[in-house]
C-alpha positions as CSV (number, residue, x, y, z in Angstrom):
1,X,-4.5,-13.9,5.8
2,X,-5.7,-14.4,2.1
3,X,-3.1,-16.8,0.5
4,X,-1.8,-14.1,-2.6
5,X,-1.3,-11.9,0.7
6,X,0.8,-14.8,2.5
7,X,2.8,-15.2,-1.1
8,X,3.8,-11.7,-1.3
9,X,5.2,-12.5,2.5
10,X,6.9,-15.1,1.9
11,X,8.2,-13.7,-1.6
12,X,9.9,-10.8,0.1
13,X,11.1,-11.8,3.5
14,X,12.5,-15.4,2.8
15,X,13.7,-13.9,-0.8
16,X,12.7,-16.6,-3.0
17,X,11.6,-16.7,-6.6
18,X,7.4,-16.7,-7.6
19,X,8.0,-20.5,-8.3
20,X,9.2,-21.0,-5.4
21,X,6.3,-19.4,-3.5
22,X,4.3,-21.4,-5.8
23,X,5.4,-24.4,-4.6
24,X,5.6,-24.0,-1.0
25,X,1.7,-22.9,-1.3
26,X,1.2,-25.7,-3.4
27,X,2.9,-28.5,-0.8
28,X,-0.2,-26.6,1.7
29,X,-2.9,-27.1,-1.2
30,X,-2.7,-23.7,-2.1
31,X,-3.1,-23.0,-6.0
32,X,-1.8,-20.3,-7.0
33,X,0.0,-19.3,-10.4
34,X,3.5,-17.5,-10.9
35,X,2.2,-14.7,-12.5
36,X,-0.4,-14.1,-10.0
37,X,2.1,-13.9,-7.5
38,X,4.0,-11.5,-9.2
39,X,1.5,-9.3,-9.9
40,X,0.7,-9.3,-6.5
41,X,4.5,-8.3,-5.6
42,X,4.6,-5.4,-7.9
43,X,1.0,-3.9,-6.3
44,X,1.8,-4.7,-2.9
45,X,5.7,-5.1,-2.3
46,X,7.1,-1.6,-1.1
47,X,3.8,-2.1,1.5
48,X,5.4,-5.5,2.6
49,X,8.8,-4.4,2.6
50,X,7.7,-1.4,4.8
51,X,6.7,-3.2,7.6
52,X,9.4,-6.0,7.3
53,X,11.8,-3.2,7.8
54,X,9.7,-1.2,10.5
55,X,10.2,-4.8,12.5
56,X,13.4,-5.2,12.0
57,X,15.0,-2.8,14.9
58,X,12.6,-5.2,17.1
59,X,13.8,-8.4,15.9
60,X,17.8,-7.5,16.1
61,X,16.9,-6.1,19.6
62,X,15.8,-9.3,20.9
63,X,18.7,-11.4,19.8
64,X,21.5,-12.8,22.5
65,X,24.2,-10.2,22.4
66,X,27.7,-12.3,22.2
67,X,29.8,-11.1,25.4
């Protein structure tokens, strides 16, 4: 996974801001600048946020149901 492709991720499931993206790639040794990342977010976001919504049904299936 390129690391701009990983930021996007991280940018739109974990809802953080680019800066924070920026640093958590940068604690991995990852440069990458804010701007860059949000670029990257408004060219490839709705894409992301597709799928993270396509897997949610999956992910709520699989939790312990409380009885």
């Amino acid at each position: 996974m390129r690391s701009l492709d990983y930021a996007v991720w991280l940018y739109h499931r974990f809802t953080v801001s680019c800066q924070d993206v920026e640093g958590i790639l940068l604690e991995r040794g990852i440069g990458v600048t804010r701007e860059s990342i949000r670029t990257q977010c408004v060219k490839l976001g709705e894409q992301v946020a597709q799928r993270l919504r396509q897997r949610a049904p999956d992910e709520i299936a699989l939790q312990p149901q409380s009885p």
